[in-house]
C-alpha positions in Angstrom: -62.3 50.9 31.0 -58.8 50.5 31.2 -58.2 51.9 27.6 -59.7 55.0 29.4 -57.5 55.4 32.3 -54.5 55.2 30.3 -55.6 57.6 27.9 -56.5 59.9 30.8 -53.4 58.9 32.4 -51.3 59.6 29.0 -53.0 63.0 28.3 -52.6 64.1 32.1 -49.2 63.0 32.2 -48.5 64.7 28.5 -50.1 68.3 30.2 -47.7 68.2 33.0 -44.8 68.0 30.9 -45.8 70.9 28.7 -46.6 73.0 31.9 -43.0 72.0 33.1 -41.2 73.1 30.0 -39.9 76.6 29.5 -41.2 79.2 27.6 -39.1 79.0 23.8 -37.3 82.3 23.3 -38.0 83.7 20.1 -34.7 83.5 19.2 -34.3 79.8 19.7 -34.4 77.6 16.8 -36.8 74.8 16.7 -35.0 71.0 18.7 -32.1 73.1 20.0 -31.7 74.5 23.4 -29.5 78.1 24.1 -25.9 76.9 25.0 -24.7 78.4 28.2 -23.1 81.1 26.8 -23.2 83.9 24.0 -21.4 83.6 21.0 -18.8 85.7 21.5 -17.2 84.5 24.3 -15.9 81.7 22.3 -14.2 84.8 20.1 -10.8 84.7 22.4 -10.2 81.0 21.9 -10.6 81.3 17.9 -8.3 84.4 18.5 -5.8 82.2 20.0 -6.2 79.4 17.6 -6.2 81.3 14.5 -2.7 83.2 15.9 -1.5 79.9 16.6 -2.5 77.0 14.4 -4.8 78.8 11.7 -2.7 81.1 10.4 0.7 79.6 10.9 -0.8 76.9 8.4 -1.7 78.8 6.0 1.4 80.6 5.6 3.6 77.7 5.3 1.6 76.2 2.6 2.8 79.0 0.6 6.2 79.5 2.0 6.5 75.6 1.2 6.6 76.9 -2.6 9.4 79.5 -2.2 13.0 79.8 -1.4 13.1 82.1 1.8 15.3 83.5 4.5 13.9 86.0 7.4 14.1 88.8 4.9 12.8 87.6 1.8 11.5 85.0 -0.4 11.3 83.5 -3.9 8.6 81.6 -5.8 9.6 78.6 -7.1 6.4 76.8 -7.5 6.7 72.9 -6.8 10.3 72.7 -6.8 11.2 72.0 -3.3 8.7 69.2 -3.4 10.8 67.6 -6.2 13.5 67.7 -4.4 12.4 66.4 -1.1 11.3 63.2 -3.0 14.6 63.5 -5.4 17.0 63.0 -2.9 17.3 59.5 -1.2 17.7 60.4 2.2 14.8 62.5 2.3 13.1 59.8 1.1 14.5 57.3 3.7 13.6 59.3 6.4 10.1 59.3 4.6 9.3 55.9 4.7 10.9 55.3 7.7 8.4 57.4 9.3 5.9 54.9 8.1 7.8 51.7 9.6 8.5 53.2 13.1 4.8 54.6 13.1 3.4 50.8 12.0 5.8 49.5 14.5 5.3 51.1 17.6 1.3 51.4 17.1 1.1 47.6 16.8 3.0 47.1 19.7 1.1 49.5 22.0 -1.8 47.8 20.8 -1.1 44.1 21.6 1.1 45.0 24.6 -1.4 47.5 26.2 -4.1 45.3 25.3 -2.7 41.9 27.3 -1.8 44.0 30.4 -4.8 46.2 30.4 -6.5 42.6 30.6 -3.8 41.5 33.7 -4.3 44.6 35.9 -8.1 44.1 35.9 -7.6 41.1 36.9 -7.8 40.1 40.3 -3.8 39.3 41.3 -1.7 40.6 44.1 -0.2 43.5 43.6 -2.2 44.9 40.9 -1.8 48.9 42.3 2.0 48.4 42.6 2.3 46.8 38.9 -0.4 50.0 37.6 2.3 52.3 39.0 5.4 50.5 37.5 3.8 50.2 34.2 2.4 53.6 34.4 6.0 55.0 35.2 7.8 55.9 32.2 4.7 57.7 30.4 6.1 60.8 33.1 9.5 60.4 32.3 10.5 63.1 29.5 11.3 61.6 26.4 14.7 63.5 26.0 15.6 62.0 29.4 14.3 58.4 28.4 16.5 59.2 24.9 19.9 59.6 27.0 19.4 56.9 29.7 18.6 53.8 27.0 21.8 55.9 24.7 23.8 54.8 27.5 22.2 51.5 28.2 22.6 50.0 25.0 26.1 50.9 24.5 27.4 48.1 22.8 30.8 48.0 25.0 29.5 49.7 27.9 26.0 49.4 28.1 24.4 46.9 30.9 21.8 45.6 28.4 24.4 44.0 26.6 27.0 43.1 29.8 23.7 41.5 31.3 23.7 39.6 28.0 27.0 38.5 27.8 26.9 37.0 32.0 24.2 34.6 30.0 27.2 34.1 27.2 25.2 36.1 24.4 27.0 38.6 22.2 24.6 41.7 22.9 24.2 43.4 19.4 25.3 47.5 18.5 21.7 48.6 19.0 22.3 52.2 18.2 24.9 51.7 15.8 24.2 49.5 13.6 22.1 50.8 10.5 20.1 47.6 10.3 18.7 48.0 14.3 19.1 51.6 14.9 15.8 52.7 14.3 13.9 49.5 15.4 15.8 50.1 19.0 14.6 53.0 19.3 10.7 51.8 18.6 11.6 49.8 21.5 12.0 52.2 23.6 9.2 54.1 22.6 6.9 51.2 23.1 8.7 50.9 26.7 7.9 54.2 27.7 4.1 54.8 25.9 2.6 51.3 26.5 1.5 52.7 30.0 -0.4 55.1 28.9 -2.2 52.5 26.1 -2.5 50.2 29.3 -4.8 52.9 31.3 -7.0 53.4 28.4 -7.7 49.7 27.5 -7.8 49.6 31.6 -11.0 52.1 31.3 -12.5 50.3 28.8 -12.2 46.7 30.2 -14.1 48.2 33.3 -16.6 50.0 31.8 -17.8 46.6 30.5 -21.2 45.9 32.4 -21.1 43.0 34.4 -23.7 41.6 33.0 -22.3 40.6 29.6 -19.4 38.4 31.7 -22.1 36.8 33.4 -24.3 35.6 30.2 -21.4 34.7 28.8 -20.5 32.8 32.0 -23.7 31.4 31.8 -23.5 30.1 28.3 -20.2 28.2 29.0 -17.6 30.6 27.6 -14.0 29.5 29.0 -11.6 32.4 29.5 -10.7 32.6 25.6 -14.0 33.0 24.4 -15.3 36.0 26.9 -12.3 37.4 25.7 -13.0 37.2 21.8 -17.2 37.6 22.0 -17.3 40.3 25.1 -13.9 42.0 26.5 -12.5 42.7 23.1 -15.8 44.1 21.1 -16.5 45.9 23.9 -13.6 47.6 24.5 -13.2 48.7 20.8 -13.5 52.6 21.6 -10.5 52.0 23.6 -8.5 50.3 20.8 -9.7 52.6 18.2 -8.5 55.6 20.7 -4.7 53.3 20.9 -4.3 53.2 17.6 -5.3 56.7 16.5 -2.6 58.2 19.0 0.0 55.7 18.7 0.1 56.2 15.0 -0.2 60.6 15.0 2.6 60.0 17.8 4.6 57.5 15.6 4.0 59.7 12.6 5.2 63.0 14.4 7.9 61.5 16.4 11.3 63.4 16.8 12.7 64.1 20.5 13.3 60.4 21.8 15.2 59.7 18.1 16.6 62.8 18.1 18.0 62.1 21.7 19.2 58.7 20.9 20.5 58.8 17.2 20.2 61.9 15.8 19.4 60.3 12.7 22.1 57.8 12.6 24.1 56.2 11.7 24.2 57.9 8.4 20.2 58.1 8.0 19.5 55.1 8.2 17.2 56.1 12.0 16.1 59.4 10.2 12.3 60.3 10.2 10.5 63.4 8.4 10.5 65.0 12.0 14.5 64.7 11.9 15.2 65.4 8.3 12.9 68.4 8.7 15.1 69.9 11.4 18.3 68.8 10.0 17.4 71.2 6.9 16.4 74.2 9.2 19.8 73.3 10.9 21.5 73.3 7.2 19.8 76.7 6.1 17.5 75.0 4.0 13.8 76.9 5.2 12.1 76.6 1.9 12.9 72.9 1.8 12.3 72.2 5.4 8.7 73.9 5.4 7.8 71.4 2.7 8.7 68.7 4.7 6.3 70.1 7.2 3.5 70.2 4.8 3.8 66.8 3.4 4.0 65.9 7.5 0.8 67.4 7.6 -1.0 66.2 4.6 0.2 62.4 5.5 -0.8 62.8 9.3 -4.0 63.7 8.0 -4.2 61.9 4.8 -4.2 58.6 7.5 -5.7 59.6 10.2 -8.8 61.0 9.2 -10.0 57.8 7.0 -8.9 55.3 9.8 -10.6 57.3 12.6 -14.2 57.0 10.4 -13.0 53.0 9.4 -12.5 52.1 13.2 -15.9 54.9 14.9 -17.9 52.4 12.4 -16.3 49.7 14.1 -17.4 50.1 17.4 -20.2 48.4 19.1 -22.8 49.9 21.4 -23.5 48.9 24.8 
């Protein structure tokens, strides 16, 4: 008896839901629904991004193998590739790219990470510290560049008069070649760990409650919610840190640009700088293969580590 009311049930229930669907337009392929919009009105974005990005690519792939000015240009096949690599302060500001990129991801990550966790917390004022933290991403970085250029001053700067009131000799943070470019990850990790703070923020609280209290409920102390729920969970959020720290590390130039210009000697140069620094010099063909190798490394790493850390993740 019951077997039979379900299957009336199930084929009443089945006949309702065919009567409520619409019609399929012959046009429509089978699974897929119309999007809300023709075709062509996507036709003046690709305009724009083909002007834009598309073609500009293209053409300095092949500029990237010529000698050129505005008025003309010679093919010289791989040569300004060889010399980019030949010449050891191209290649300085090459792998330095690297190291500040390494740097100042790892730092947004751990640092954004520990005070995502304290401003979800419940302490007194949590809105106030948000704003503080939150601060400097608004700042432009030219401006950032010039105030912490003045601050760490090494005979004028209050960073290092504050140290030396505590009787430390404050180090030349700027100008000397061994700290120059490690200062100025500092600073960058000072003014972009906001931003990695909001998005580890969004994904500690999108954590259901539930998995706290199970966890709760099995014993877990602080430390151990944190490594078997908060951190899993909040993956996406970390994967998302990582990927724009690094293509911001990788493609940095105003904030070293406004506080070294490359120096002293190159020892703060990254391809960003040395790039310009060859436009600056008259050296186009040279300087568009720097932007091309820029390019192939951005994506070279990115694309890989964004499919490694999506298979990463863990669904709720």
């Amino acid at each position: 008896m019951s077997q039979t009311i379900g299957s009336t049930t199930g084929s009443t229930t089945g006949s309702a839901v065919r009567r409520a669907r619409p019609p399929r337009r012959a046009g429509d392929r089978a699974g897929t629904r119309p999007g809300p919009y023709p075709g062509w009105f996507y036709l003046p974005a690709a305009i724009v991004y083909g002007a834009l990005f598309l073609i500009p690519t293209l053409l300095s792939f092949y500029f990237a193998l010529t000698r050129w000015t505005i008025f003309d240009s010679e093919f010289i096949g791989l040569e300004n590739f060889a010399q980019f690599f030949s010449e050891p302060a191209l290649t300085r500001g090459f792998v330095n790219t690297f190291v500040y990129a390494v740097i100042t991801s790892g730092a947004k990550v751990v640092l954004g990470l520990g005070l995502g966790l304290l401003l979800t917390s419940r302490i007194l004022g949590r809105g106030y510290l948000r704003a503080v933290i939150f601060f400097p991403v608004l700042v432009s970085s030219v401006g950032v560049g010039i105030t912490f250029q003045v601050l760490m001053n090494p005979t004028k700067g209050a960073i290092n008069a504050a140290l030396g009131v505590l009787g430390i000799d404050g180090p030349g943070w700027l100008v000397d070649p061994a700290l120059a470019l490690f200062s100025v990850a500092l600073v960058d990790v000072w003014k972009g760990v906001g931003l990695a703070t909001l998005i580890y923020m969004a994904g500690i609280v999108s954590i259901p409650k539930e998995y706290h209290e199970a966890a709760r409920v099995d014993g877990a102390g602080s430390w151990r919610l944190f490594r078997d729920v908060v951190f899993p969970l909040s993956w996406p959020a970390t994967s998302t840190v990582i990927t724009l720290s690094l293509i911001g590390g990788l493609r940095s130039f105003d904030l070293i640009w406004a506080m070294t210009r490359g120096g002293p000697g190159f020892t703060s140069d990254v391809i960003a700088s040395v790039i310009y620094k060859q436009y600056q010099a008259g050296f186009y063909g040279l300087s568009t293969a720097g932007n091309v190798i820029l390019f192939l490394a951005v994506t070279a790493i990115v694309l890989p580590l964004t499919r490694f850390l999506a298979r990463k993740e863990v669904e709720l």
